[in-house]
C-alpha positions as semicolon CSV with decimal commas, in nm:
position;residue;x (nm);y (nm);z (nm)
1;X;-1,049;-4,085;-0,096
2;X;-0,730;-4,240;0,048
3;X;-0,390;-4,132;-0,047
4;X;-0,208;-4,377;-0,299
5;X;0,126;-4,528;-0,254
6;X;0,282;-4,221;-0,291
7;X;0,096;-4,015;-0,081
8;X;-0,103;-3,828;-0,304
9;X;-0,467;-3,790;-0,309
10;X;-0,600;-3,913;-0,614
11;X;-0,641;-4,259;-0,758
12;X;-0,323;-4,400;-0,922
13;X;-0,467;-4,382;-1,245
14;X;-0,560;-4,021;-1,245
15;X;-0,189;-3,936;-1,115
16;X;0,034;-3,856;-1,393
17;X;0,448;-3,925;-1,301
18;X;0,655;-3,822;-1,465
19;X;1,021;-4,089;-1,411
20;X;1,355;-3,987;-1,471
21;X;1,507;-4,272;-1,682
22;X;1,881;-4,306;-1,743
23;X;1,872;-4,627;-1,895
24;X;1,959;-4,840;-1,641
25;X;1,836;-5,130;-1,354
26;X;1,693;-4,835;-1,135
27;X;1,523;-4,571;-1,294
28;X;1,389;-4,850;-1,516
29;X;1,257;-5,085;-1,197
30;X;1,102;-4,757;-1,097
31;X;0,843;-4,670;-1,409
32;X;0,766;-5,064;-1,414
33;X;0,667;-5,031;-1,052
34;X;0,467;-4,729;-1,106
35;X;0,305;-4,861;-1,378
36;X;0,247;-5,160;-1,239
37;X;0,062;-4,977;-1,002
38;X;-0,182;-4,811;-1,208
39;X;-0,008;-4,481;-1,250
40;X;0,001;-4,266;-1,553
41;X;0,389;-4,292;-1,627
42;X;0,565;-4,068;-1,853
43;X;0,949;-4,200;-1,884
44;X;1,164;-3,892;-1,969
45;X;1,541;-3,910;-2,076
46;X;1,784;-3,643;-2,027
47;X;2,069;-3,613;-2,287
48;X;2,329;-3,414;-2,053
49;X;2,674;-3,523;-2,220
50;X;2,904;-3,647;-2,517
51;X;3,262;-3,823;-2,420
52;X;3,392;-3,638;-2,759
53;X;3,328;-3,341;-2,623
54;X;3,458;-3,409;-2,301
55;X;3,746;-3,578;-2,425
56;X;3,832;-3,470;-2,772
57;X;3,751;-3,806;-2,894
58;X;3,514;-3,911;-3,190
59;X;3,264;-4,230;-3,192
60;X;2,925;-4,336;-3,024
61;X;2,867;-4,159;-2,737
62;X;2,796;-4,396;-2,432
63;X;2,498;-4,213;-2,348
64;X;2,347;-4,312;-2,655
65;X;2,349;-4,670;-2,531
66;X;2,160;-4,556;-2,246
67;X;1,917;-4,339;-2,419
68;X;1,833;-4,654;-2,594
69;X;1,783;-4,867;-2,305
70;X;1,549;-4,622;-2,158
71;X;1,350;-4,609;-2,512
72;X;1,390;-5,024;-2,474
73;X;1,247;-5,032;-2,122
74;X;0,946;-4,773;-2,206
75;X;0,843;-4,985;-2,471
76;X;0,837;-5,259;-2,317
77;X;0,589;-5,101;-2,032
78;X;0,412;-4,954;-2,263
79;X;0,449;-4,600;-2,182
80;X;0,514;-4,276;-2,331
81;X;0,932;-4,202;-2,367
82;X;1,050;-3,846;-2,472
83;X;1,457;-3,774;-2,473
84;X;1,522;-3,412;-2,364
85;X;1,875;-3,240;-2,508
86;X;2,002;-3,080;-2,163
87;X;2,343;-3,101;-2,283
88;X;2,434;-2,680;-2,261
89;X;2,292;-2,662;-1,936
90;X;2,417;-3,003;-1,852
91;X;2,787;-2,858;-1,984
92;X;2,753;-2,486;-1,783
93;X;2,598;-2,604;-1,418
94;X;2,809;-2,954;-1,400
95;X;3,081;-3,016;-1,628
96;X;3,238;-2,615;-1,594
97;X;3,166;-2,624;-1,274
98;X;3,349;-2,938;-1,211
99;X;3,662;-2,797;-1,395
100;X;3,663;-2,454;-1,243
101;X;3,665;-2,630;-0,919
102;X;3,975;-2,828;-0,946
103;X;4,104;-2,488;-1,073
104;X;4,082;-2,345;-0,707
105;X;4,218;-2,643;-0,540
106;X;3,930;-2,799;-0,499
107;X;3,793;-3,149;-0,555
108;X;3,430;-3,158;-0,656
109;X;3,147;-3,374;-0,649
110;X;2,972;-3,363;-1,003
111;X;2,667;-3,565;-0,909
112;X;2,580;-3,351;-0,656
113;X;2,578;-3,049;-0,876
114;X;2,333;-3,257;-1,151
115;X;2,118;-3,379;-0,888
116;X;2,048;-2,962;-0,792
117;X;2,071;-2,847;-1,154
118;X;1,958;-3,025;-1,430
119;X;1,807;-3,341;-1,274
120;X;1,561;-3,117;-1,024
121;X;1,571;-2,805;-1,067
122;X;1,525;-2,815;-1,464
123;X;1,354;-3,183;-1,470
124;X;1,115;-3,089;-1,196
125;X;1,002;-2,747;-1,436
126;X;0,960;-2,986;-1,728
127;X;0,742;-3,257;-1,479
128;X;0,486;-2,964;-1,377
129;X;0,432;-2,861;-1,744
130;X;0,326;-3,206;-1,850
131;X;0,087;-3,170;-1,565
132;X;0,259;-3,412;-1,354
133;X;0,193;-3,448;-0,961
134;X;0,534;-3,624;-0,873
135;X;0,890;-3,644;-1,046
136;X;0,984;-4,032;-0,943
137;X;1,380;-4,157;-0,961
138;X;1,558;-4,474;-0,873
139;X;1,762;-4,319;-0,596
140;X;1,797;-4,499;-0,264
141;X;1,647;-4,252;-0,004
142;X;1,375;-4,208;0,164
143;X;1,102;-3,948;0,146
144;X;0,913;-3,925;0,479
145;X;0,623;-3,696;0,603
146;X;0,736;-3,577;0,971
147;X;0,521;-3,279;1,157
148;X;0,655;-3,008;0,930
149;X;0,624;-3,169;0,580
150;X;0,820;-3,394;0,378
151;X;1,147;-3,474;0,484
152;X;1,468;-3,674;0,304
153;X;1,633;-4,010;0,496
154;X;1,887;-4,224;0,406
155;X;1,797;-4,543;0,177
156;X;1,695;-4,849;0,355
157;X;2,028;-5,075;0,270
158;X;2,319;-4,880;0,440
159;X;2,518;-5,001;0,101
160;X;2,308;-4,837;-0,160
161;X;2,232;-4,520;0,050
162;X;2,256;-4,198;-0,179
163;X;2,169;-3,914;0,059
164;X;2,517;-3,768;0,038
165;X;2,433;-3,703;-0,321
166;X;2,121;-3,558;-0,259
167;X;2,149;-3,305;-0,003
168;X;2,071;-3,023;-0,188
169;X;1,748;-3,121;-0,257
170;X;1,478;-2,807;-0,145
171;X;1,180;-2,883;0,084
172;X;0,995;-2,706;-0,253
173;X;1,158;-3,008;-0,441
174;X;1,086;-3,272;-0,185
175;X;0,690;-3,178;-0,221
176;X;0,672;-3,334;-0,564
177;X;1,005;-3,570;-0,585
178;X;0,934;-3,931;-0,485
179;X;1,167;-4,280;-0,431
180;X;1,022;-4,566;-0,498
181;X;1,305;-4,767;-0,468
182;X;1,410;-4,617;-0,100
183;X;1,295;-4,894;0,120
184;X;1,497;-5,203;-0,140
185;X;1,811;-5,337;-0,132
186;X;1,982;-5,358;-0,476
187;X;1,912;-5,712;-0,500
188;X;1,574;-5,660;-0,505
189;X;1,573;-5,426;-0,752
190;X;1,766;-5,667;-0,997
191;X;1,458;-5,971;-0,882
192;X;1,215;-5,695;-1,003
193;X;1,377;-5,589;-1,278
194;X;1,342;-5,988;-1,413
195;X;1,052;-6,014;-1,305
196;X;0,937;-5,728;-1,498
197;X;1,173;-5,896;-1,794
198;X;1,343;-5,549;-1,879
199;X;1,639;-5,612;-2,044
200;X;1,842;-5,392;-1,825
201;X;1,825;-5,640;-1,523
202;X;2,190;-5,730;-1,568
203;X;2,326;-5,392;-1,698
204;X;2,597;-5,344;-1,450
205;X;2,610;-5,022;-1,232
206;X;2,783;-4,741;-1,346
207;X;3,138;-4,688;-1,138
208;X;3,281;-4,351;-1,293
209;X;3,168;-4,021;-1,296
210;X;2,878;-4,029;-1,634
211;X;3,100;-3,756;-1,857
212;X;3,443;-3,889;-1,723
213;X;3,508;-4,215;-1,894
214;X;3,759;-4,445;-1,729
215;X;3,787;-4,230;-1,433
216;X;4,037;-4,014;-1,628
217;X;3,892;-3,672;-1,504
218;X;4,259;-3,511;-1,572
219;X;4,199;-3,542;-1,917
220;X;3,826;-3,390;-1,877
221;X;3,985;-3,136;-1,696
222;X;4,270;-3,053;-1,947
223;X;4,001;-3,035;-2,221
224;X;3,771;-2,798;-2,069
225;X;4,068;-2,583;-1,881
226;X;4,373;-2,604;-2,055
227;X;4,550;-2,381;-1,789
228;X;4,540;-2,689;-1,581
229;X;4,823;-2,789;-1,696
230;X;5,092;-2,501;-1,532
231;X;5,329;-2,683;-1,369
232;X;5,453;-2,561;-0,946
233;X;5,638;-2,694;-0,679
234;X;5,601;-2,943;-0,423
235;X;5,670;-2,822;-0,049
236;X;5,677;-2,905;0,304
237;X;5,486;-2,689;0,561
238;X;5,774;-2,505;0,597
239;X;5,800;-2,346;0,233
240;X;6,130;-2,635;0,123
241;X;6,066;-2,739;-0,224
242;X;6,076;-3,103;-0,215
243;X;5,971;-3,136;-0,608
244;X;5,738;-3,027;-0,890
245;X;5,413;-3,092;-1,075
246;X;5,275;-3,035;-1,367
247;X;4,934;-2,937;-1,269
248;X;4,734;-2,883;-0,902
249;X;4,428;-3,115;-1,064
250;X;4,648;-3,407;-1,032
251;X;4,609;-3,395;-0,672
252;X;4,359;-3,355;-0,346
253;X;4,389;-3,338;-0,022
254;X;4,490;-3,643;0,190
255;X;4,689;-3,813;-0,128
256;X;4,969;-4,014;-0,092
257;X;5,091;-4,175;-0,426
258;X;5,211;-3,979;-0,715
259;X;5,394;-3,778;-0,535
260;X;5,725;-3,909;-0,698
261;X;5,947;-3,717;-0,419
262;X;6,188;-4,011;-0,364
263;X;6,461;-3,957;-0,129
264;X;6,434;-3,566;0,039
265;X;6,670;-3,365;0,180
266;X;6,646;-3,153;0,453
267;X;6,328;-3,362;0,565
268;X;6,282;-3,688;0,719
269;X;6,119;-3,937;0,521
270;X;5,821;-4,025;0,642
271;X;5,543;-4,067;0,413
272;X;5,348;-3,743;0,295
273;X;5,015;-3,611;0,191
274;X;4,904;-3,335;0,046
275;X;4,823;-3,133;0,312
276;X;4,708;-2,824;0,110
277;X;4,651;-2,676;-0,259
278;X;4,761;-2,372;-0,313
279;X;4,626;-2,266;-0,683
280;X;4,738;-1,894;-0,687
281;X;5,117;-2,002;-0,606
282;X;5,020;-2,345;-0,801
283;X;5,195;-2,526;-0,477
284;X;5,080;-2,851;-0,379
285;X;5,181;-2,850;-0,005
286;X;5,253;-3,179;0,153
287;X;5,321;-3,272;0,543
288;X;5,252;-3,585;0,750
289;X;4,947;-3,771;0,802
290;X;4,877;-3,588;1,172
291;X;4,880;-3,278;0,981
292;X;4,580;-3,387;0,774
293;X;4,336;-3,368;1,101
294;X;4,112;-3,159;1,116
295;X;3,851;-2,995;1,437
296;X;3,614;-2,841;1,234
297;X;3,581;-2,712;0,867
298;X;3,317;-2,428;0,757
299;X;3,056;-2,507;0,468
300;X;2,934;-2,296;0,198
301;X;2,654;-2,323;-0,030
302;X;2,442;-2,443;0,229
303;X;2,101;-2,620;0,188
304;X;1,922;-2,647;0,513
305;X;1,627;-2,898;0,568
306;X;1,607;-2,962;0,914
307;X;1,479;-2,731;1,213
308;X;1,563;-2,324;1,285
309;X;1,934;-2,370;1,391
310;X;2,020;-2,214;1,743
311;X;2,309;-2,271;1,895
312;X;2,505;-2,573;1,838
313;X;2,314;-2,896;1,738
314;X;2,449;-3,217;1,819
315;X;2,434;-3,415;1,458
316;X;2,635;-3,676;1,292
317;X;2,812;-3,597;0,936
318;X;2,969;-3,754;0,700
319;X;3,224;-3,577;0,449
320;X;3,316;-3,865;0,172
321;X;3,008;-4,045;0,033
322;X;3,142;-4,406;0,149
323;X;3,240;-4,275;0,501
324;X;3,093;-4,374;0,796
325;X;2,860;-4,119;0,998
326;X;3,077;-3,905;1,242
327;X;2,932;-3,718;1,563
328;X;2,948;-3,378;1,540
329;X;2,826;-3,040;1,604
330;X;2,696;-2,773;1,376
331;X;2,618;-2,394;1,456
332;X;2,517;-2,133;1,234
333;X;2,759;-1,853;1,118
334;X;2,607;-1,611;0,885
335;X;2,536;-1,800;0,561
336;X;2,797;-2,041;0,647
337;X;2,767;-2,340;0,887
338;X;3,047;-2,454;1,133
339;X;3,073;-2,816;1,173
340;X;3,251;-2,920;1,498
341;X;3,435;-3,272;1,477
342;X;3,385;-3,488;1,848
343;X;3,733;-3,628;1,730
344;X;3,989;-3,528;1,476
345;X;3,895;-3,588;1,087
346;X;4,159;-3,694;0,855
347;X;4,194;-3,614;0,505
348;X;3,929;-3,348;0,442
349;X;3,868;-3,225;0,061
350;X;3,781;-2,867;-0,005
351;X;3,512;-2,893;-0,226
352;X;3,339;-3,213;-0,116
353;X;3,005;-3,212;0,050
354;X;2,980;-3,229;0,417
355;X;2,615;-3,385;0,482
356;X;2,475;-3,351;0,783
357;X;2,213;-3,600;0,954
358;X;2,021;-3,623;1,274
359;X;2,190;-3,694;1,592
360;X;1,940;-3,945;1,724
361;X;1,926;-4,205;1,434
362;X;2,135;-4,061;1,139
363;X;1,855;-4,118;0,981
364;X;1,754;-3,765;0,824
365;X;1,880;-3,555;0,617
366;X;1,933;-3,194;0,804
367;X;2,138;-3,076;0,496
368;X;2,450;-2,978;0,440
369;X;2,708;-2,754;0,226
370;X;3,014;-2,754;0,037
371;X;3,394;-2,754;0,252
372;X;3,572;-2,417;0,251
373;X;3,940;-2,449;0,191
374;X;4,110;-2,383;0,497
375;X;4,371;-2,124;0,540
């Protein structure tokens, strides 16, 4: 028998998928494709968050809007819906995390976290109980089959590309994990989505971080760690106190407004960035923009997809998820990696993800890792 459409060898009817459904355009174009296809489609919703509980606020819960969407859309196809209540684990893995990071002076990258946690590692457990041969999501990469096994590439449309998010995906993962939507452009997806008449196909995309609503993560922050709030002083690279704050999460590396330091003393006055975050002395160390350059950063929580490193391998990274891909050079260093900038890089985060792809085409994902704060 020849493999279906997503490489699997049974017929699509006997192959049982289970989709991960948020509610919206994507995740719902995805089970109507699938299903479309003759597939045995199981649409699955997680419940991860509340904004009252994020935010101290009472009323509807935006997710609820979404969890009925999803419910909408798998009626609509006709296929079995079940809503999952992930919102302890959803709270320890992501939204803790994502405090306790700004605590160190960090800035974090939720997604990324949910994407290894709860949206994988847990959803991928509940996929193989139902008997399921593939865990499908409206994502924008590619899955690929190269000479070793499966292998993760960046979406078709350069615009839509979500790799950076999804670097921490495990080749174990990648064996049942599939993307239907990898090879469209988000304009396609909404033409599907009407011609499947789901009544998501003008929902607008999400812009904020799901459990952070209108981008106020300060306040998220403050709710979960009320510590966050000690106040410290502003300083030059020399140790002058130039002014004060009244909290390190209000600030990341390579920021330039909010500062508030009006004339200075002592200093020239050219404009400044923060430069560093100290959280022990809570000191938000600023400098000029040349000091923000950076030859090479170490990574941390490494996930590794690509070939046994040796050496140094030429690649091309990128350290913001918008950014443009970067040549490089990464070398192993215990469980760390080293990544090796061909020219300066401004304004890097502690805490954001440094993704690494191949040198040739930028294509694949080798993997990647978390930035170290630097000394």
């Amino acid at each position: 028998m020849a493999r279906n459409s997503l490489d699997i060898d049974k017929a699509p009817g006997d192959t049982r998928v289970v989709v991960a459904m948020s509610g919206g355009v994507d995740s719902s174009v995805t089970a109507a494709l699938l299903k479309e296809q003759g597939y045995d489609v199981v649409g699955i919703t997680l419940q991860l968050y509340d904004h009252g509980a994020a935010v101290g606020k009472k009323g509807a819960c935006c997710a609820g809007q979404d969890i009925r969407d999803a419910r909408e859309v798998a009626d609509r196809l006709g296929i079995p819906h079940y809503v999952l209540d992930y919102e302890s684990r959803f709270r320890n893995e992501v939204m803790d995390a994502f405090a306790d990071s700004y605590l160190r002076g960090e800035t974090p990258v939720p997604c990324i976290a949910c994407n290894r946690t709860v949206k994988f590692r847990d959803l991928l457990a509940t996929a193989r109980d139902l008997g399921a041969e593939a865990l499908a999501t409206g994502h924008y990469v590619r899955r690929m089959v190269g000479e070793a096994g499966p292998e993760l590439h960046r979406g078709s449309d350069p615009s839509r590309d979500q790799s950076y998010f999804l670097f921490g995906t495990t080749t174990e993962q990648l064996d049942l994990l599939r993307f239907p939507l990898g090879g469209l452009s988000k304009s396609e997806t909404r033409a599907l989505a009407e011609r499947f008449d789901l009544t998501v196909a003008d929902k607008p995309d999400s812009q904020d971080i799901c459990f952070v609503p209108n981008g106020d993560y300060r306040a998220v922050v403050q709710k979960l760690r009320p510590e966050a709030d000690r106040p410290g002083e502003i300083v030059d690279r020399a140790g002058n106190v130039l002014g004060h704050h009244d909290g390190i999460v209000g600030f990341t590396v390579g920021q330039r407004r909010g500062l508030a330091l009006g004339e200075r003393s002592g200093t020239d006055n050219e404009p400044l960035y923060v430069v560093k975050l100290e959280p022990e002395s809570r000191r938000v160390v600023v400098g000029p923009r040349a000091a923000l350059g950076r030859d090479e950063l170490s990574l941390y929580d490494v996930n590794w997809l690509g070939p046994d490193l040796v050496g140094a391998l030429p690649v091309q990274v990128r350290v913001r998820s918008s950014q443009a891909l970067r040549p490089a050079e990464v070398s192993r260093a215990g469980a760390a990696l080293t990544v090796r900038f061909a020219e300066p890089e401004i304004g890097i985060s502690p805490g954001q993800a440094c993704v690494i792809y191949d040198h040739a085409s930028g294509s694949r994902v080798l993997g990647g890792g978390f930035i170290r704060r630097f000394a």
